[in-house]
Each structure stands twice: as structure tokens, then as C-alpha cells.
N, C-alpha and C positions, 0 to 999 in steps of 0.2 A: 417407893416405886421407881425401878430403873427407868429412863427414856432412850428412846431407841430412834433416830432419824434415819427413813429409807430415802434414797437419791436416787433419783431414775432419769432419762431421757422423753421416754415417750410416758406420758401420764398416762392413758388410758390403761399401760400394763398394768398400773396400781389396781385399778378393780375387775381387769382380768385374768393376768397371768399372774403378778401378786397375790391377787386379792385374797385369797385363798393362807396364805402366809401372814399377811397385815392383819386377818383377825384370830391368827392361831396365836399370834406376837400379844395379841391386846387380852384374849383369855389366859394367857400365862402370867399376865400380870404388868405388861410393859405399857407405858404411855407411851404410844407411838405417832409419830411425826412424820410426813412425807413433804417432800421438798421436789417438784418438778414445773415445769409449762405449765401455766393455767390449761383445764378443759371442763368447760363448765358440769356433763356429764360426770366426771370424776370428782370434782371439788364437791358435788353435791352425794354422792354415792360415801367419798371418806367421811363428809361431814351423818350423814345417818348413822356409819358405822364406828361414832365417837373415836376418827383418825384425824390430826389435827396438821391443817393444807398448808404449805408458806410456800408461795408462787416463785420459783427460780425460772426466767430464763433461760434457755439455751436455744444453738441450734444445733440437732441433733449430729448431722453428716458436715455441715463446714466445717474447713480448717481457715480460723480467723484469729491470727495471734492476740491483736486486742480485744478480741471478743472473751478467747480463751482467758485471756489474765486477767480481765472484768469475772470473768464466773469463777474462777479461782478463788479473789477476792471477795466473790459477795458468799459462796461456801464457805470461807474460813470467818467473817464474821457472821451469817449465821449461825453457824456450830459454838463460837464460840457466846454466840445469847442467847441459846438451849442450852449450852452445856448436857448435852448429852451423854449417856457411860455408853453406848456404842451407837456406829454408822454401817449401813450396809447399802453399799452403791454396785447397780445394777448395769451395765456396760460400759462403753468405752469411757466415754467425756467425764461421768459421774464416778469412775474407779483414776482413770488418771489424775483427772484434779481434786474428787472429793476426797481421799484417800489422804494422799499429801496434807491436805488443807484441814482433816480431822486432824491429824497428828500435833501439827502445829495450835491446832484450839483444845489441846490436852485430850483430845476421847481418847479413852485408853483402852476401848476394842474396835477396831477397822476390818469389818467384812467386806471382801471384795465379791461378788458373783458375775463371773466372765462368762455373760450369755450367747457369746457366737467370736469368731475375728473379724466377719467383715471385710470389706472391700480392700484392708491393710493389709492382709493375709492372703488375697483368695484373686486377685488378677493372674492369669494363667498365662498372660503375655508378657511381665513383667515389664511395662513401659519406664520410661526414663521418672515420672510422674508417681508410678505404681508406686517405683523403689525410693521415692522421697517421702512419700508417705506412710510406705513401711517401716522407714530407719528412722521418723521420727517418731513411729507408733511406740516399736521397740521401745527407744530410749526413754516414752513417757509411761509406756508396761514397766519397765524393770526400777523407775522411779518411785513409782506408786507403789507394786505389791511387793517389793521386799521390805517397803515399813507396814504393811497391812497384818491384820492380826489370823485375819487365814486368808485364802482365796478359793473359791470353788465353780469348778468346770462344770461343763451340762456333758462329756464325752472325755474318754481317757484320750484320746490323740488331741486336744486342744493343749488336755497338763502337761501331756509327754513335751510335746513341740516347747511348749512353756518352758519346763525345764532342763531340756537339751538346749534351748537359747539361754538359759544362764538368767531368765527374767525375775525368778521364783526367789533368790537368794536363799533363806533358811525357813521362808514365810509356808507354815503346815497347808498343803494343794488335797482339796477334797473332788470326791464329783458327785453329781447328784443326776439323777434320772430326766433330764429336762427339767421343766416349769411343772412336769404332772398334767394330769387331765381330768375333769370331774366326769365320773362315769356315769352319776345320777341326769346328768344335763346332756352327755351325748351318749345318747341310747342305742342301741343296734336298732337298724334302721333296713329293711329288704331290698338284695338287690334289684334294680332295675332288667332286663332280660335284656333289653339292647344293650350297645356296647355304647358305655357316656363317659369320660375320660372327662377327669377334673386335676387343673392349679389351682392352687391358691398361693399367691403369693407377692411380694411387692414387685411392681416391674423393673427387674434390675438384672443385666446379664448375667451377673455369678449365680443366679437362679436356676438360670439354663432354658430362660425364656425362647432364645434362639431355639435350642432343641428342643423345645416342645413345640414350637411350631414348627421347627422341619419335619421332624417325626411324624406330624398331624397331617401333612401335606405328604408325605408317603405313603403314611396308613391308608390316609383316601381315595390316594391312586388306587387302590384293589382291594379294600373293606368301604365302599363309598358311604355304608349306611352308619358308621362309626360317626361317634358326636363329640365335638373336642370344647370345652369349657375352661373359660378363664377369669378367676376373679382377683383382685388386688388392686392397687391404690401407684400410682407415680409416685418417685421417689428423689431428692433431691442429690443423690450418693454418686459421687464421680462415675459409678457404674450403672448409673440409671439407662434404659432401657427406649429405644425412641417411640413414644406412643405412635409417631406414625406407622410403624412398624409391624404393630398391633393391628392398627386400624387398615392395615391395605389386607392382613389378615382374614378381618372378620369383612372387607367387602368380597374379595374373593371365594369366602365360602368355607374361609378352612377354620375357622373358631367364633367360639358366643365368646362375647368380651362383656363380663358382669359389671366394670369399676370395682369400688371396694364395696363391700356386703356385712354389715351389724351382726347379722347372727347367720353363721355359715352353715347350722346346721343343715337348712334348706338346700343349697345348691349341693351338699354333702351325701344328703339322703336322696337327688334326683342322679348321681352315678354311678355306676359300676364301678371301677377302677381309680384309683388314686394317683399322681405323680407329682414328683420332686426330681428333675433333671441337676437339683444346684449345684454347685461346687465346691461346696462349706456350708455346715450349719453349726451351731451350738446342737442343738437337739429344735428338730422341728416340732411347734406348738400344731400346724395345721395337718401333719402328720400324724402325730398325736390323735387330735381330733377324730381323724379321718378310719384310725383304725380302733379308736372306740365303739367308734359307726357300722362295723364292724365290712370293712375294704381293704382288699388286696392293695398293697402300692407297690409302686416302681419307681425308684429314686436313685440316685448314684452312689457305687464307691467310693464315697468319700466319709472325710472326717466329718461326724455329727450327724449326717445321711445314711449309713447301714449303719450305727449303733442301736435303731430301735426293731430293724428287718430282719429275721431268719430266712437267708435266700433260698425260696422253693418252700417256703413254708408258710409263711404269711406276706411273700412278695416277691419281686426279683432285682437284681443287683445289677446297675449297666458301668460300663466307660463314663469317666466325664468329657462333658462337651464332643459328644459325637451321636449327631442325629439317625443315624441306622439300626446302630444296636438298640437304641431308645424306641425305635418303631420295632423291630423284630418281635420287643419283649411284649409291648401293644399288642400285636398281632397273635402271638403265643396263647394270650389271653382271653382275647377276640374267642377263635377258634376252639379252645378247652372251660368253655364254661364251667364244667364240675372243678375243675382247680382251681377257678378264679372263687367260685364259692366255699371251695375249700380254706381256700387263705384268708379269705374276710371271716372267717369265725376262727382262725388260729389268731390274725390282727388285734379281735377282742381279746381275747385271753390272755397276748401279752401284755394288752394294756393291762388288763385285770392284776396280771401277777406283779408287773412291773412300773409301770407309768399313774396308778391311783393316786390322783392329787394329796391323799390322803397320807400313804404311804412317802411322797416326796416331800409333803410339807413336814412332815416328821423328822426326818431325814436332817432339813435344814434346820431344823429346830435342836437336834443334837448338837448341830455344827455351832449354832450361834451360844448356846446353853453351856457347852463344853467347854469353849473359849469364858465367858462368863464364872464360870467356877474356877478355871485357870487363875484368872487376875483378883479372886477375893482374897 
């Protein structure tokens, strides 16, 4: 029986945006191992689904040279007391150093999966800061995945940008449809008649939290019955976002501010309308969600942001980082109800055709299978 160890950041992805993959991995026949943060919901979720936990430390957003070369070290020995025949690390921390640190403890297949770039990538001001953190992102990208045994993007502009930077070297760049979405668990859901405008998302400027609250403070100026909803969690990422910010928001009137929310269906199924202002994604999961739910969104032109929206057809497409356009297309929708319901059942459909967990876990599963037959 092959062993297979996934490396993650945030544990909880393992039983949800994983999870989905961790047991397609374990009906194929793999003994599979996950190596992340303790979180006791999750340690207890692998452990039912016979996936076996080894607690790694990290922290996900610091940059902490000895913290970095302590998880380096404690991934390369333990790969090396698995002895596993492949690894598959799921963003930054977990691709740059676990990647390397396989090679060195002989796995001889390295999946990388590049779920988003992150604050590395995605400052629009390019601070003195930004650009230090960028050039050592780079040089720790082109480290890792030119020894990796493939690498796969959730959007072709994350591979493109990849490979016009030179990061890729000869290492085979797939892309896959996001993380997927389970359709049986988010079910089309009726819209609301009033106009209830929902984020989700961690609080962090490259979100475009800013423009969702201007835009919300526009819209109200002259749609006052418009409902602006915000759910997500603080985040510790040099682009984090000032809760007070939020909070002068929701005393003023202009937004409900949720925190972070377990199962989103609920605040999903009480909107009309969807939005993503960011300024990068990999492939948004609450996107995703949102138009399985069957909801119009409105997110930006950007890389990993219109790869899931046919503009005028299941949403619309704004500028990033500019709060007018971002209300205009509000108001658009406000105003044409038949089209806003028109786009929440084309929403479904492309999730249907395109984004079914089912169809993505597949997907990965060729990618990791295909490489695996490679090296027999």
C-alpha cells in the first residue's frame, strides 16, 4: 500500500476543502497521513475517517526565519519516519519548505498545489515591505517547485504569471477548478426579495473589504432599504484589515458584521446577491459555495475572481479596488430583479457543469495517479 502525506497550513481545510480528496486518496488504496496545526475538530474528524494526524506546527502568515528553519527541519524528519512514496503540500509555507524537505527525505513524488499567491502577490501599492516579501516569496517558489513532481493552480493566470516568472523550471503546471464544491450540501436555496448583499471573507484588504464598505455606504445613500452583510474571521497577514474599521461600520449603520460563521449556508441562504471585491484569489471556495446556492455574484477582474463568472450571465465583473463601479453593479441589481434571478440559476449550473467536488476531486486524482505511474 502506497503512503501518501498531505501538508497543510490551516487544519481545518483537511475536513473541509480537502476532505473531500483525503477520502478519495484512502478508497484508492493509499494510506494517508496529514501533518498540520493541531485542531481538535479535525484531529477527531481524520481520526473517524481512518487518516492518520502528526501535529506540525506552523504559523501560517509569519515571516520568522527561525521559526521557518525549525518547520523545515521538523518536515524533513518527519518524511523521513514515514518514508512516504509521495507528498502533496497545500500553500505557501507547506510547498516552499515541505517540497524541498520531501526531496531531501527521498519521496520520490512532490505534489505542490498553489492555492491562492496571497499577500506576496497581491499588494497594489507595492510598498518598500511588499517588495521584500515578494522577492523572497519568489526565490522560495522557484526553490521548491522546480524540484516538485508537478504543481497545480486553481486559475490559468496564477500558472501563466508562474511561468513567465521562470518559477516553474521544467516541473509539469496543471490547473484544476478550485477546491470543488459539494452540491448535495449546498443546495439552491430561494432568493430573498429584498436586496441582502453578502462577504465572506477573512478580513484583509486584498479582499477589497475597503470597497465593500464604500460601495455599501453609497448604495445606501439612495437604495437605503439595501442590507450589507459581513462574515469572516481576523487575520494575522501583513494585509490584515483594522477591525476597528469594521466596527465604526456596523455602529454607523452601513453593515451586520457576523465574525467567523461554521456553516455558512445560513447567512448564504438569507441573501440575494453575492460579492467578492478581492484582488486575487486562487479560486474562491465562498464563491463557490455561494453559487451553488444558486446567487448572482459580483467580484472583480481579477486573477482567480472572474475565472468562475460569466459576466452578464451568472454575475458581473467590476475594476479592482474602486468603490463606485462596485456600487453601480449593486445597484444594477437592486433595480432588475429578473436578472439577478436569472443569474442565480445560471450560478448553479456552472457550478454543476464545472466546480462538482466530485468532478475536481477527479481531476486531482488523475494528476497525482498519473505522476505515480510515471515513477514505477
Amino acid at each position: 500500500m502506497d503512503r501518501i502525506v498531505v501538508v497543510v497550513s490551516e487544519p481545518r481545510s483537511l475536513a473541509t476543502t480537502r476532505g473531500h480528496l483525503l477520502l478519495a486518496l484512502r478508497a484508492a488504496g493509499y494510506e494517508v497521513h496529514a501533518l498540520a496545526p493541531v485542531d481538535a475538530m479535525t484531529v477527531r474528524w481524520l481520526t473517524e475517517n481512518g487518516i492518520r494526524f502528526h501535529p506540525l506546527p506552523m504559523e501560517r502568515a509569519a515571516i520568522a526565519p527561525f521559526g521557518d528553519a525549525l518547520l523545515a527541519f521538523r518536515l524533513c524528519r518527519k518524511l523521513r519516519e514515514l518514508k512516504p512514496q509521495a507528498v502533496l503540500t497545500c500553500a505557501i509555507k507547506p510547498i516552499v519548505y515541505g517540497i524541498p524537505a520531501a526531496l531531501i527525505a527521498g519521496v520520490p513524488r512532490r505534489h505542490a498545489l498553489v492555492t491562492g499567491l496571497g499577500y506576496a502577490f497581491t499588494d497594489r501599492h507595492k510598498s518598500l515591505r511588499w517588495r521584500m516579501v515578494n522577492a523572497v516569496a519568489r526565490l522560495l517558489y522557484a526553490a521548491s517547485l522546480r524540484v516538485a513532481t508537478t504543481a497545480t493552480f486553481q486559475n490559468d493566470d496564477d500558472r501563466n504569471d508562474f511561468g513567465r516568472l521562470g518559477l516553474l523550471g521544467r516541473t509539469p503546471a496543471n490547473v484544476a477548478n478550485g477546491s470543488g464544491v459539494d452540491l448535495d450540501r449546498f443546495k439552491v436555496a430561494p432568493l430573498p426579495e429584498k436586496p441582502r448583499f453578502l462577504m465572506i471573507a477573512r478580513l484583509l484588504r486584498d479582499k477589497g473589504l475597503g470597497e465593500y464598505l464604500g460601495a455599501a455606504r453609497l448604495v445606501k445613500a439612495i437604495r437605503p432599504e439595501a442590507r450589507f452583510d459581513l462574515v469572516g474571521d481576523t487575520d494575522p497577514n501583513p494585509a490584515g484589515f483594522p477591525v476597528s474599521e469594521v466596527e465604526a461600520a456596523v455602529a454607523d449603520g452601513t453593515i451586520r458584521y457576523h465574525g467567523p460563521v461554521e456553516d455558512v449556508r445560513g447567512v448564504i441562504a438569507d441573501s440575494r446577491i453575492f460579492v467578492l471585491p478581492s484582488y486575487r484569489e486562487g479560486t474562491s471556495r465562498s464563491v463557490l459555495e455561494a453559487m451553488a446556492m444558486g446567487r448572482p455574484v459580483i467580484t472583480t477582474d481579477a486573477p482567480g475572481c472572474r475565472a468562475p463568472i460569466v459576466p452578464g450571465v451568472s454575475g458581473l465583473l467590476v475594476p479592482v479596488g474602486a468603490a463606485p463601479p462596485l456600487a453601480e453593479a449593486m445597484i444594477r441589481l437592486i433595480d432588475n430583479p429578473g436578472e439577478a434571478e436569472c443569474m442565480g440559476k445560471n450560478s448553479r449550473s456552472i457550478a454543476e457543469e464545472r466546480y462538482d467536488i466530485r468532478k475536481v476531486t477527479a481531476h486531482m486524482m488523475e494528476i497525482i495517479e498519473a505522476r505515480h505511474r510515471a515513477t514505477e
